[in-house]
PDB file of N, CA, C and O in Angstrom:
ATOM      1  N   UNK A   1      -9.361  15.961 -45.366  1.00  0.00           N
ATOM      2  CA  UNK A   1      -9.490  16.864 -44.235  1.00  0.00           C
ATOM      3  C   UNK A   1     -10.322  16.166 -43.175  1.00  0.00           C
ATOM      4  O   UNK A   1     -11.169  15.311 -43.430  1.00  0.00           O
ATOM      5  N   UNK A   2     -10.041  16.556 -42.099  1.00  0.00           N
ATOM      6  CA  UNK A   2     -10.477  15.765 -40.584  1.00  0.00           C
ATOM      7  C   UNK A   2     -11.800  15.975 -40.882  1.00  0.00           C
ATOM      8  O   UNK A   2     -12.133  16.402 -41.988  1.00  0.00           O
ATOM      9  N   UNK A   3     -12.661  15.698 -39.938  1.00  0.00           N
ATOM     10  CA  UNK A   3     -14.417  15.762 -39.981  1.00  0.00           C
ATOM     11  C   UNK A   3     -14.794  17.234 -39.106  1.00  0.00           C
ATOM     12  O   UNK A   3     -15.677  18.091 -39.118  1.00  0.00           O
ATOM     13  N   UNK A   4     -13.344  16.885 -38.242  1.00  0.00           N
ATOM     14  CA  UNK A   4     -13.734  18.174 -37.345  1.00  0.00           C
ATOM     15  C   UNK A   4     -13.348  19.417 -37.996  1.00  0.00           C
ATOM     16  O   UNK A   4     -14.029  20.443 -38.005  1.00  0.00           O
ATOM     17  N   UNK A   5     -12.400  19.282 -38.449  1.00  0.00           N
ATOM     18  CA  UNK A   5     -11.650  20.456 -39.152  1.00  0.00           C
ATOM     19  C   UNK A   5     -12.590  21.093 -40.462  1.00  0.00           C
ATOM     20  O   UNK A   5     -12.671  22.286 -40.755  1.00  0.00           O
ATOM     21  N   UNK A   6     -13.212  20.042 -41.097  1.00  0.00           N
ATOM     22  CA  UNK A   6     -13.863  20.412 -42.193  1.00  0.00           C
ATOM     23  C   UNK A   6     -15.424  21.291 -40.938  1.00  0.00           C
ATOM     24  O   UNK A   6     -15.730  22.482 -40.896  1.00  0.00           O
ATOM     25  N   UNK A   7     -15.849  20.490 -40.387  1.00  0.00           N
ATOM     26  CA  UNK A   7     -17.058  21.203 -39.157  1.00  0.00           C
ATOM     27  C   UNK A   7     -16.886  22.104 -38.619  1.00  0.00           C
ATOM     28  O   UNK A   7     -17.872  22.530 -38.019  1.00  0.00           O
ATOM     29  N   UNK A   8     -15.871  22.740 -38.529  1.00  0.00           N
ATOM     30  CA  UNK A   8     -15.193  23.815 -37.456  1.00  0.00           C
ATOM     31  C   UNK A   8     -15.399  24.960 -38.322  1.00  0.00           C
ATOM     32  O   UNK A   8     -16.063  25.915 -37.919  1.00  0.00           O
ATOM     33  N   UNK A   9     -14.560  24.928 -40.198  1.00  0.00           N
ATOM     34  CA  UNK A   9     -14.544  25.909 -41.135  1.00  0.00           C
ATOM     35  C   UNK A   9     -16.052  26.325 -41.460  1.00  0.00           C
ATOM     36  O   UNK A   9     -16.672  27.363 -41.229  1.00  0.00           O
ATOM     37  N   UNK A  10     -16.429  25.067 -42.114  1.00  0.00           N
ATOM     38  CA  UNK A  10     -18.208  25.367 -41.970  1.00  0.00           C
ATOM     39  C   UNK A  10     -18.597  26.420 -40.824  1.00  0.00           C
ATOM     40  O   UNK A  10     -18.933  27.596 -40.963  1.00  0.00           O
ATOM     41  N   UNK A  11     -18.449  25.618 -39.578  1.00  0.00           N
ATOM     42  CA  UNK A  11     -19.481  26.857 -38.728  1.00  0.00           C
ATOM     43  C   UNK A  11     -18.941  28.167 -38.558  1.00  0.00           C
ATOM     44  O   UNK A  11     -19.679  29.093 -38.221  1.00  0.00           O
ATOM     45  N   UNK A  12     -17.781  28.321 -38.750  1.00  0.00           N
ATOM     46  CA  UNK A  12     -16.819  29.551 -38.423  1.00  0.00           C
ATOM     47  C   UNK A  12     -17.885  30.030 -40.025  1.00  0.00           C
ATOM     48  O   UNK A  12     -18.947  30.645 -39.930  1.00  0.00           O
ATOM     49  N   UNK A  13     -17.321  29.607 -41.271  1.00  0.00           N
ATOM     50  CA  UNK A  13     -18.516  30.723 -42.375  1.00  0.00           C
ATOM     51  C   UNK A  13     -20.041  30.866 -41.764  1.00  0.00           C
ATOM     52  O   UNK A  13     -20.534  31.966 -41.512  1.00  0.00           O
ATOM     53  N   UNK A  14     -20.472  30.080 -41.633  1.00  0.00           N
ATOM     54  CA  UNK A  14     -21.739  30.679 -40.763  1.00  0.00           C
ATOM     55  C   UNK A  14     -22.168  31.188 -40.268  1.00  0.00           C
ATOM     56  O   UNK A  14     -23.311  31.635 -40.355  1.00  0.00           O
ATOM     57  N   UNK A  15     -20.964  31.381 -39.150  1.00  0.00           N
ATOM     58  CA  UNK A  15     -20.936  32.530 -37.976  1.00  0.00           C
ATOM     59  C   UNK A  15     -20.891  33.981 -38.413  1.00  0.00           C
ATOM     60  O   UNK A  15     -21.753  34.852 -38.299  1.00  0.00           O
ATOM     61  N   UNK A  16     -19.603  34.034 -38.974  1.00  0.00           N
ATOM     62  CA  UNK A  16     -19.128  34.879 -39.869  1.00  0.00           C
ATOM     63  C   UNK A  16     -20.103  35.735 -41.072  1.00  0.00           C
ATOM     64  O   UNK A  16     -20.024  36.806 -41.674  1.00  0.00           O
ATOM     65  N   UNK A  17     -20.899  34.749 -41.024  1.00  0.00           N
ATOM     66  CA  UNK A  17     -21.507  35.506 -42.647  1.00  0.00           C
ATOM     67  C   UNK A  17     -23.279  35.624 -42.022  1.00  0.00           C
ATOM     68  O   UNK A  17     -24.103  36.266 -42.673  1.00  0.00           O
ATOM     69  N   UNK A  18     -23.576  35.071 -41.000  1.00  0.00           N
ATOM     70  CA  UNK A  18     -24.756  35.444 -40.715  1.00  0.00           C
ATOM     71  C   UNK A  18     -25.662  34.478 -41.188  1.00  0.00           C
ATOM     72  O   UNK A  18     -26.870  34.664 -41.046  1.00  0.00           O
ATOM     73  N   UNK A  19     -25.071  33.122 -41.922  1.00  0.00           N
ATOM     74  CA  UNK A  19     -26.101  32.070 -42.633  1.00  0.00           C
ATOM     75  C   UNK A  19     -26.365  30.765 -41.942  1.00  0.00           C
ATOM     76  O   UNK A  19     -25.658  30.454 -40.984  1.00  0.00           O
ATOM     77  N   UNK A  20     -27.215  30.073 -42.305  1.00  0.00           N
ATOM     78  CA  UNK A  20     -27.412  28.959 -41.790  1.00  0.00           C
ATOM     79  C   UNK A  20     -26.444  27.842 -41.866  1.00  0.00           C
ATOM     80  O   UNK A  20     -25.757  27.915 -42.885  1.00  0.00           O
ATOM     81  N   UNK A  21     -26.187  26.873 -41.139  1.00  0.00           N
ATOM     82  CA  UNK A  21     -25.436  25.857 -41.574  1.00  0.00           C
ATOM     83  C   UNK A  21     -25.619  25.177 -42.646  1.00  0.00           C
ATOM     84  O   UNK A  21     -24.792  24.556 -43.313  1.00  0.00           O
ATOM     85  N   UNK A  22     -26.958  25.335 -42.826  1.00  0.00           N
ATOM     86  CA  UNK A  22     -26.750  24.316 -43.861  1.00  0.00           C
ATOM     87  C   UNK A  22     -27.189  25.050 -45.590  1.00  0.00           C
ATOM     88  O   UNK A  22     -27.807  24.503 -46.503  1.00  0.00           O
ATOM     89  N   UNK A  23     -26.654  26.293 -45.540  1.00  0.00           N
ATOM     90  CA  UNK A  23     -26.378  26.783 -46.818  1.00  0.00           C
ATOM     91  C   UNK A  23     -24.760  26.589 -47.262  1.00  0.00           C
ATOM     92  O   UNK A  23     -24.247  26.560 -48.380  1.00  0.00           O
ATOM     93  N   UNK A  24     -24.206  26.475 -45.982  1.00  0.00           N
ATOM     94  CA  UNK A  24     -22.546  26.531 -46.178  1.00  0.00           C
ATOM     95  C   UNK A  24     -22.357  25.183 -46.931  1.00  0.00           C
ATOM     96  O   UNK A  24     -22.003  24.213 -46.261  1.00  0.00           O
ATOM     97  N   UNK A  25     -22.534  25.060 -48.081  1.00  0.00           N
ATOM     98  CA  UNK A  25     -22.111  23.662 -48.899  1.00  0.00           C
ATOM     99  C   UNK A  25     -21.048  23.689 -49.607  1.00  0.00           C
ATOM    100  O   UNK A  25     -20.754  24.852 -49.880  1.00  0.00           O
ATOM    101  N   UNK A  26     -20.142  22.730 -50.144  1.00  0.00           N
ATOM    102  CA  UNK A  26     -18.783  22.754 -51.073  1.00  0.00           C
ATOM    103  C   UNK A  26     -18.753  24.214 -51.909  1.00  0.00           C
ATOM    104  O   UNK A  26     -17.988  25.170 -51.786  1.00  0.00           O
ATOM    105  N   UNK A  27     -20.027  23.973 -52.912  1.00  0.00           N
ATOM    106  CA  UNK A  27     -20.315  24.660 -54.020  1.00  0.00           C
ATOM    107  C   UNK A  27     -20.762  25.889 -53.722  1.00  0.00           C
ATOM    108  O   UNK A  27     -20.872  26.699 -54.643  1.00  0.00           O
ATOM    109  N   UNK A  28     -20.988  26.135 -52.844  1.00  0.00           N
ATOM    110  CA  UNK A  28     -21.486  27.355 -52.127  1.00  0.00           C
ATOM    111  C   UNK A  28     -20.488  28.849 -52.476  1.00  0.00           C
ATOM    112  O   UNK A  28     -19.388  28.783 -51.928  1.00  0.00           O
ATOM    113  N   UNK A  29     -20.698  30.018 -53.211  1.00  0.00           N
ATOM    114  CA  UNK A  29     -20.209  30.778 -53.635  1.00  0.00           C
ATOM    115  C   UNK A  29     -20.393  31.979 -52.226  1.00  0.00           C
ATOM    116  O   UNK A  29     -21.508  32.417 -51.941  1.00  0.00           O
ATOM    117  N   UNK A  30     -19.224  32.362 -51.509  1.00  0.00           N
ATOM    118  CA  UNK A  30     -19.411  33.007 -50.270  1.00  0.00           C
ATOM    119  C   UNK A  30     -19.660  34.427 -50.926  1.00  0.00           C
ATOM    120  O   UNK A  30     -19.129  35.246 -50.176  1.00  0.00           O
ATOM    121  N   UNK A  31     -19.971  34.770 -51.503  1.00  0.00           N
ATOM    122  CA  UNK A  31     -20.125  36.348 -52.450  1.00  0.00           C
ATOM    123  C   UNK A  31     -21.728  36.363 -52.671  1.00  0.00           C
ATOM    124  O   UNK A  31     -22.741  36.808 -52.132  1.00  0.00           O
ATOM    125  N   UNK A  32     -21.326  35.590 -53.813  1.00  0.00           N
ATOM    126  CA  UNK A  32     -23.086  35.435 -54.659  1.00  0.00           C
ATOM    127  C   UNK A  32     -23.993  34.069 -53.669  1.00  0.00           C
ATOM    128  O   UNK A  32     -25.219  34.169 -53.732  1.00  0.00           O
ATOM    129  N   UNK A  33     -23.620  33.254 -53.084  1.00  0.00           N
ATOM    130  CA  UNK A  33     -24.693  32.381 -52.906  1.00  0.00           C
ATOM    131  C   UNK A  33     -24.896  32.600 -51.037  1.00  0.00           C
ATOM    132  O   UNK A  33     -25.970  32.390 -50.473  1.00  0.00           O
ATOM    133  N   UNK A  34     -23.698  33.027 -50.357  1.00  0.00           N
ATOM    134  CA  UNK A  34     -23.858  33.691 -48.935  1.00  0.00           C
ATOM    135  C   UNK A  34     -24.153  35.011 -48.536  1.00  0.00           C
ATOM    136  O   UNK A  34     -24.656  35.427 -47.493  1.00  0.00           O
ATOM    137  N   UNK A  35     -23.775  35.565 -49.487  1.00  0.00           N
ATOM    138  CA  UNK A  35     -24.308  37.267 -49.457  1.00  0.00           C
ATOM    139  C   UNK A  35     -23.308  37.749 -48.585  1.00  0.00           C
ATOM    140  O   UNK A  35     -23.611  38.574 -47.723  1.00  0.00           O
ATOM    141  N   UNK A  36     -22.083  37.310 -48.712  1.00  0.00           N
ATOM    142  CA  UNK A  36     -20.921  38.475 -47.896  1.00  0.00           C
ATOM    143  C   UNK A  36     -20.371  39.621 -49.280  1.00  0.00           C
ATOM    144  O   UNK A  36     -20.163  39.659 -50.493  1.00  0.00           O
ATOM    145  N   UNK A  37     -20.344  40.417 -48.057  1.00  0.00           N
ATOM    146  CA  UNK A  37     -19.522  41.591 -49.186  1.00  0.00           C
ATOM    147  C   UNK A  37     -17.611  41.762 -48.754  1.00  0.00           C
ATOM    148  O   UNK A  37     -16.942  41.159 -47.915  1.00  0.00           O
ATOM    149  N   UNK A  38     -17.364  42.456 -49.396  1.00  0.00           N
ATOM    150  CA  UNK A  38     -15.723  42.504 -48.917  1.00  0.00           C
ATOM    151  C   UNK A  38     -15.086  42.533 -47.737  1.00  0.00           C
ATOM    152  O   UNK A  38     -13.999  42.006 -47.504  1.00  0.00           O
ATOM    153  N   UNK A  39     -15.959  43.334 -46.759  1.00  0.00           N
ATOM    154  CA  UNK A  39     -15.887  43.330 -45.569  1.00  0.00           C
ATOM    155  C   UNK A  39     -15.939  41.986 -44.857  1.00  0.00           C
ATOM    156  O   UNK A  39     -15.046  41.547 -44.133  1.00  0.00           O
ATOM    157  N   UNK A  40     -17.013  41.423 -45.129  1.00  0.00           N
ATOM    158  CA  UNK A  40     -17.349  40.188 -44.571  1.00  0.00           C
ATOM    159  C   UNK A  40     -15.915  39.250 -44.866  1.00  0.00           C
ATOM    160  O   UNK A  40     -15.128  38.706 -44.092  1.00  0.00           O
ATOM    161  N   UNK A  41     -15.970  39.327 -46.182  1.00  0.00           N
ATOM    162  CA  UNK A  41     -14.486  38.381 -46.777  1.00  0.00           C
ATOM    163  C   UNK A  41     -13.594  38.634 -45.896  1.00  0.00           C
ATOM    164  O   UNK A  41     -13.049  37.633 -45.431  1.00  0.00           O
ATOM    165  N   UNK A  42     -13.329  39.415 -45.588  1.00  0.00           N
ATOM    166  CA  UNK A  42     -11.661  40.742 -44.719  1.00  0.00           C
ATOM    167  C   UNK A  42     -12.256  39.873 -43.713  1.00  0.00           C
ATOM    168  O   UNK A  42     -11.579  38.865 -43.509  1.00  0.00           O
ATOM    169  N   UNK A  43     -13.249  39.959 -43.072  1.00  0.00           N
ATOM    170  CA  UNK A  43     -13.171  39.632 -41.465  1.00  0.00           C
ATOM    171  C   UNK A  43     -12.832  37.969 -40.791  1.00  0.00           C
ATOM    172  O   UNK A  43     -12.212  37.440 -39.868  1.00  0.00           O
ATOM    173  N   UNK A  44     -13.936  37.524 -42.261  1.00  0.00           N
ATOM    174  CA  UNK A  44     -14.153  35.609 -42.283  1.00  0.00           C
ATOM    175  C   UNK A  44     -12.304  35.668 -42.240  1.00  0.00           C
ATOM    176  O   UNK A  44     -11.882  35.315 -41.139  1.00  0.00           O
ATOM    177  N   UNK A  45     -11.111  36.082 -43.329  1.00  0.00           N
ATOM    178  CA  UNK A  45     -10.303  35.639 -43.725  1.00  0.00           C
ATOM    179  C   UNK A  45      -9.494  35.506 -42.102  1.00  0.00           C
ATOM    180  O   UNK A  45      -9.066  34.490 -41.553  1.00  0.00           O
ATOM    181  N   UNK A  46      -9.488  36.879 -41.638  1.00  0.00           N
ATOM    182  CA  UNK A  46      -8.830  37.366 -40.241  1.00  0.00           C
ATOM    183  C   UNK A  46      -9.569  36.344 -39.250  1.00  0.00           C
ATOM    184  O   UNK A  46      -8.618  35.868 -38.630  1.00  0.00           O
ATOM    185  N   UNK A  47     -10.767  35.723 -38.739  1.00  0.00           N
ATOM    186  CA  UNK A  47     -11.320  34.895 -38.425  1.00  0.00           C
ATOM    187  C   UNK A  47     -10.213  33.624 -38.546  1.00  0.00           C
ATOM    188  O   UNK A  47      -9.341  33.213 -37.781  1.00  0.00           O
ATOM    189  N   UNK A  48     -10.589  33.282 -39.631  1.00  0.00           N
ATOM    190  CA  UNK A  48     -10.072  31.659 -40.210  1.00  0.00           C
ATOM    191  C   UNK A  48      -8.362  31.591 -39.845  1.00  0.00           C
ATOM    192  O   UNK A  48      -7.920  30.576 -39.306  1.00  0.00           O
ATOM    193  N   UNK A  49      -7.438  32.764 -40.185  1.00  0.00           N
ATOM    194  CA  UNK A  49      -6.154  32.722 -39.527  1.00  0.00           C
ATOM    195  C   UNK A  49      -6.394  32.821 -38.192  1.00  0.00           C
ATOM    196  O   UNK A  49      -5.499  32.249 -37.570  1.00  0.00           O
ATOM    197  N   UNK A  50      -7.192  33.287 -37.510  1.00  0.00           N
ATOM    198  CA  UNK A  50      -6.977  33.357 -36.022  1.00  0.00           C
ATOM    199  C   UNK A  50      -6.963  31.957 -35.711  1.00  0.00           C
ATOM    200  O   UNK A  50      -5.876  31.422 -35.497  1.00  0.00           O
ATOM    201  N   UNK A  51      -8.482  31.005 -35.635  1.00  0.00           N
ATOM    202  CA  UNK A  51      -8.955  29.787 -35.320  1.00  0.00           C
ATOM    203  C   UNK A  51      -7.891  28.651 -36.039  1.00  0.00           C
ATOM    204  O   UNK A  51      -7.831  27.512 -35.577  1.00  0.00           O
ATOM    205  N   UNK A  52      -6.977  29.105 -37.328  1.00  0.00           N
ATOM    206  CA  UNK A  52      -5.969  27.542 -37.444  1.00  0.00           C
ATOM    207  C   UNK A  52      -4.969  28.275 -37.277  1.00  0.00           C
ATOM    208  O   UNK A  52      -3.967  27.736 -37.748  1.00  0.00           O
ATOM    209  N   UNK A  53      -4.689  29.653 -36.643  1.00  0.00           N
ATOM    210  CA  UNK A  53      -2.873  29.879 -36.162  1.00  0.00           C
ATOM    211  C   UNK A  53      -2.444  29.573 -37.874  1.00  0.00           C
ATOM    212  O   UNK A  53      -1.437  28.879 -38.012  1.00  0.00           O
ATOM    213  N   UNK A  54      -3.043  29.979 -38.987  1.00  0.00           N
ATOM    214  CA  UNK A  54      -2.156  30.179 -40.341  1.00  0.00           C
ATOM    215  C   UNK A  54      -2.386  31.340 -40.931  1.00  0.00           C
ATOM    216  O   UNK A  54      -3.346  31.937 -40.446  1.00  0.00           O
ATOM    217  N   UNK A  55      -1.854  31.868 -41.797  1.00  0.00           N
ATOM    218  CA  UNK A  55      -1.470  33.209 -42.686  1.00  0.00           C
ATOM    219  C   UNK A  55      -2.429  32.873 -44.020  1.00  0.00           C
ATOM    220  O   UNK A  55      -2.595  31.725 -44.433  1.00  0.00           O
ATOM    221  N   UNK A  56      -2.909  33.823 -44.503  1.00  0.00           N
ATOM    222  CA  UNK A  56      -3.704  34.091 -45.617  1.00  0.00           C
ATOM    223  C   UNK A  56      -3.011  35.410 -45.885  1.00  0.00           C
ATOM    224  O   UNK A  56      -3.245  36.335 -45.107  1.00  0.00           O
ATOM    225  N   UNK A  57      -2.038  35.631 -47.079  1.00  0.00           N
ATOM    226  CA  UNK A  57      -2.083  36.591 -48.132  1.00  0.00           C
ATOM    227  C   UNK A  57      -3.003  37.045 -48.587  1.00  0.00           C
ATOM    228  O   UNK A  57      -4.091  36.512 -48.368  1.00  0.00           O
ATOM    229  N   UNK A  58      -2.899  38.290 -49.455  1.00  0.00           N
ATOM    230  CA  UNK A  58      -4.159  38.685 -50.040  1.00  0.00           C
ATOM    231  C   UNK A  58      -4.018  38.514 -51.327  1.00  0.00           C
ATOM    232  O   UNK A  58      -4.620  39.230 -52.127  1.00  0.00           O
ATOM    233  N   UNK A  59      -3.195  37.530 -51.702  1.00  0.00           N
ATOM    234  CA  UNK A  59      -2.914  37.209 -53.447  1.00  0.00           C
ATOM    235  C   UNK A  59      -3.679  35.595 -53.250  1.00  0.00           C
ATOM    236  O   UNK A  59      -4.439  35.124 -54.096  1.00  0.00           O
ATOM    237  N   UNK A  60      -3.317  34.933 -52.034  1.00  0.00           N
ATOM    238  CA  UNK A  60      -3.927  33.884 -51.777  1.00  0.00           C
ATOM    239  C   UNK A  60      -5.782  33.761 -52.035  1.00  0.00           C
ATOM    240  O   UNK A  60      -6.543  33.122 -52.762  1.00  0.00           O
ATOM    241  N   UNK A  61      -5.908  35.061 -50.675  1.00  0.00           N
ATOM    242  CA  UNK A  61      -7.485  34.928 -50.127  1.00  0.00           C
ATOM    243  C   UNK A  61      -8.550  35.287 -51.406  1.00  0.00           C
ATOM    244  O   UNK A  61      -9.755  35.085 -51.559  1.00  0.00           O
ATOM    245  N   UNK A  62      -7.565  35.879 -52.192  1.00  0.00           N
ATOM    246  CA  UNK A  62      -8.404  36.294 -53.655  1.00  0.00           C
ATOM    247  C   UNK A  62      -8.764  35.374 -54.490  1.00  0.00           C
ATOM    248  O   UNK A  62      -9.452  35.556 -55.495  1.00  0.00           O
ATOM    249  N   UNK A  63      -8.223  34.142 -54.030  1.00  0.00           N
ATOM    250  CA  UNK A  63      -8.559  32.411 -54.769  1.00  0.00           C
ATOM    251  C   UNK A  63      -9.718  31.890 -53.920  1.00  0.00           C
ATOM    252  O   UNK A  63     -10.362  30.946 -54.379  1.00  0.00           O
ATOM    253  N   UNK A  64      -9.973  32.280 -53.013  1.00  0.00           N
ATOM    254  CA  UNK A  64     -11.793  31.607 -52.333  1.00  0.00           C
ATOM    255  C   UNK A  64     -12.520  32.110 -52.261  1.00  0.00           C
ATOM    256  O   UNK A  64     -12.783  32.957 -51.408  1.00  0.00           O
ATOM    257  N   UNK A  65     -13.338  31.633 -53.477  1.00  0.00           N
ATOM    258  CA  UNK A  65     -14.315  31.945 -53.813  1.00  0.00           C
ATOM    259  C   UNK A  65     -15.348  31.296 -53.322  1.00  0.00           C
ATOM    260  O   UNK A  65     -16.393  31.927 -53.166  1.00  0.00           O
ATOM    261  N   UNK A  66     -15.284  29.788 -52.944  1.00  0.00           N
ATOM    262  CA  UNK A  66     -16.384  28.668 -52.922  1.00  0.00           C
ATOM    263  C   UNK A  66     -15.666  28.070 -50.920  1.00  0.00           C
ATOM    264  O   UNK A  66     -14.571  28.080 -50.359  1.00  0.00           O
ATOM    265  N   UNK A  67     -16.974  27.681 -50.575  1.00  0.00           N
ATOM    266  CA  UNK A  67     -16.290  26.784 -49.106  1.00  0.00           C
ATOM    267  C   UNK A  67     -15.502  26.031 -50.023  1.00  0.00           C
ATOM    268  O   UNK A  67     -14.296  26.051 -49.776  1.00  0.00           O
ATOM    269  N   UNK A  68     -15.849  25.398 -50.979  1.00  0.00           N
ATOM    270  CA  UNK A  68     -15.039  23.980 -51.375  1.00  0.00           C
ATOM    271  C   UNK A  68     -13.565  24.394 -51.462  1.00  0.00           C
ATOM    272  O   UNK A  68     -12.566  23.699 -51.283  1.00  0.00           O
ATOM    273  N   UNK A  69     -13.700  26.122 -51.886  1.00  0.00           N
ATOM    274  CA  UNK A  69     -12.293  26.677 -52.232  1.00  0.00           C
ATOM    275  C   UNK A  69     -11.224  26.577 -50.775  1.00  0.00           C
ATOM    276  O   UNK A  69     -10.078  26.138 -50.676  1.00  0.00           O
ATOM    277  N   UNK A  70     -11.984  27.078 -49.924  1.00  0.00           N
ATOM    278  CA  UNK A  70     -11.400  27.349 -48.308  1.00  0.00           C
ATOM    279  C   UNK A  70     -11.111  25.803 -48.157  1.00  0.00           C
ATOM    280  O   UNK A  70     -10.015  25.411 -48.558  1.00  0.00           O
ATOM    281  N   UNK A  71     -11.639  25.257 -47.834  1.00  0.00           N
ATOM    282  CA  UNK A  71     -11.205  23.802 -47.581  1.00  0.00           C
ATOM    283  C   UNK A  71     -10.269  23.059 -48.386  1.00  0.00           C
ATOM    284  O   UNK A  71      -9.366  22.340 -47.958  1.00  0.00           O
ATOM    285  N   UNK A  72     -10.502  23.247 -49.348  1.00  0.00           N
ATOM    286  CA  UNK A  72      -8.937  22.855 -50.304  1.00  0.00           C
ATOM    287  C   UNK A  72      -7.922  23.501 -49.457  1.00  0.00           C
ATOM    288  O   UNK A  72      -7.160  22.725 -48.881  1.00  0.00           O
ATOM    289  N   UNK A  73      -7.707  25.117 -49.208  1.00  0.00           N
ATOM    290  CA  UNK A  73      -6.294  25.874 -49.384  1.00  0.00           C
ATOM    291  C   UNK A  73      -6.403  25.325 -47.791  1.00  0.00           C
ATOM    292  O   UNK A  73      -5.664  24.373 -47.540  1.00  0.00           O
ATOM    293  N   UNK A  74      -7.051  25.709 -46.944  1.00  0.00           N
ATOM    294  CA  UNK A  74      -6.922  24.986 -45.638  1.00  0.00           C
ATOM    295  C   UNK A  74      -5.906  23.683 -45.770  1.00  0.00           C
ATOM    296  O   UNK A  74      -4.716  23.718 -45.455  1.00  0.00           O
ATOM    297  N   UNK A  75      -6.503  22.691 -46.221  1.00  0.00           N
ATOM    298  CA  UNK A  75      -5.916  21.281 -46.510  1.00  0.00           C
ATOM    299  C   UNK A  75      -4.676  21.451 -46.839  1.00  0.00           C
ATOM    300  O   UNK A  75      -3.716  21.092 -46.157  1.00  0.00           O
ATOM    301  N   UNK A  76      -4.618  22.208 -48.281  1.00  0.00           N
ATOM    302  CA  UNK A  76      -3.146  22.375 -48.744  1.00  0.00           C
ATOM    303  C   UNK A  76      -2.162  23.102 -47.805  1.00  0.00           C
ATOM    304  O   UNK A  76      -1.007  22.678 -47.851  1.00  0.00           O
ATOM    305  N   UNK A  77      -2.380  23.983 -47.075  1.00  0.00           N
ATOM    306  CA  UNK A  77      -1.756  24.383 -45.818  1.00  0.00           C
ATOM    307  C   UNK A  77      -1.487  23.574 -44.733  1.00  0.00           C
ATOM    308  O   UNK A  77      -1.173  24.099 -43.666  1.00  0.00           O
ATOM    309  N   UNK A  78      -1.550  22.580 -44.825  1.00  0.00           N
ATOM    310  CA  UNK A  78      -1.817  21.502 -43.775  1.00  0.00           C
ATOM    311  C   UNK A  78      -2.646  21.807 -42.326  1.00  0.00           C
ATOM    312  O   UNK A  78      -2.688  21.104 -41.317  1.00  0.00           O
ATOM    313  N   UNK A  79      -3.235  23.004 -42.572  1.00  0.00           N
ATOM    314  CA  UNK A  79      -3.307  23.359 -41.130  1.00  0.00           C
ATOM    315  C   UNK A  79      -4.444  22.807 -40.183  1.00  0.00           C
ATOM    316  O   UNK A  79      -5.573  23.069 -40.599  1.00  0.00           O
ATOM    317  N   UNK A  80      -4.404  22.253 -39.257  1.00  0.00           N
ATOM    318  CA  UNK A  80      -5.141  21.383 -37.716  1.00  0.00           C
ATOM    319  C   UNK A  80      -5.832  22.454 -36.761  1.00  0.00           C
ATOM    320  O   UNK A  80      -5.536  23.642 -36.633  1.00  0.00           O
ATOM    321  N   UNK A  81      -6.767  21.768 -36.166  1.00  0.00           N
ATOM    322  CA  UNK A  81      -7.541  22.199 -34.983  1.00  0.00           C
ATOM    323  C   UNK A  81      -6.544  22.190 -33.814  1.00  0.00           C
ATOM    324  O   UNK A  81      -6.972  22.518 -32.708  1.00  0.00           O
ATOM    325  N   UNK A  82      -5.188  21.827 -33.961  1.00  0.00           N
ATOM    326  CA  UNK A  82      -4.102  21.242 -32.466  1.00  0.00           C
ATOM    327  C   UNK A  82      -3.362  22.664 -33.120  1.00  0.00           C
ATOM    328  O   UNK A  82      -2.573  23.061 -32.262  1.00  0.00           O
ATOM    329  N   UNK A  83      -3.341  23.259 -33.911  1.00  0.00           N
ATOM    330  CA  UNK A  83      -1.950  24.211 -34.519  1.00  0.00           C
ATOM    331  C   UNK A  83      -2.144  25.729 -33.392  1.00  0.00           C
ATOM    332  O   UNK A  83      -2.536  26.743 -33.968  1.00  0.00           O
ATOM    333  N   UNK A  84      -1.947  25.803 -32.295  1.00  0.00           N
ATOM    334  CA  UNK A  84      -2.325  27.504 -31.553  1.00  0.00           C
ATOM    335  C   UNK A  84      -1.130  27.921 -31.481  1.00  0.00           C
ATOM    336  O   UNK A  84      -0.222  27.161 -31.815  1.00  0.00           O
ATOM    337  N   UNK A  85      -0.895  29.037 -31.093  1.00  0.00           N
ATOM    338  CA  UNK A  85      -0.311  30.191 -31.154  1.00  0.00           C
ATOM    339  C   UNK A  85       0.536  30.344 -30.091  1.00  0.00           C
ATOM    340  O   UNK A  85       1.190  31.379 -29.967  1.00  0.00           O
TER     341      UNK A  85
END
């Protein structure tokens, strides 16, 4: 994943969740180690499709658990900072 693309997801959870940058790590559990609740999840997810123009299911979004998780399915989606709407 790009440097930017991986920098962009980071600060977008940050934003999103009210935390510092530099709690947002791979291993970082957005539940238990960021303190979002479901809501937060619902909004980050609607967030993250807006900013890469891609689709998140909710059979999908129920698999990220960890940033490291988001950045994988990101990747595997192929989806870019160039992809708008």
């Amino acid at each position: 994943m790009s440097n930017g693309l991986d920098s962009k997801v980071r600060d977008l959870i940050a934003e999103q969740l009210g935390v510092a940058a530099e709690q947002v790590t791979l291993d970082a559990n957005l539940v238990s180690d960021l303190g979002a609740d479901s809501l937060d999840v619902v909004e980050f997810i609607l967030a993250l499709e807006d900013a890469l123009n891609i689709e998140i299911d909710d059979e999908e979004a129920q698999k990220l658990f960890t940033v490291g998780d988001v950045l994988a399915f990101i990747e595997e989606k192929g989806a870019s900072l160039n992809k708008r709407r």
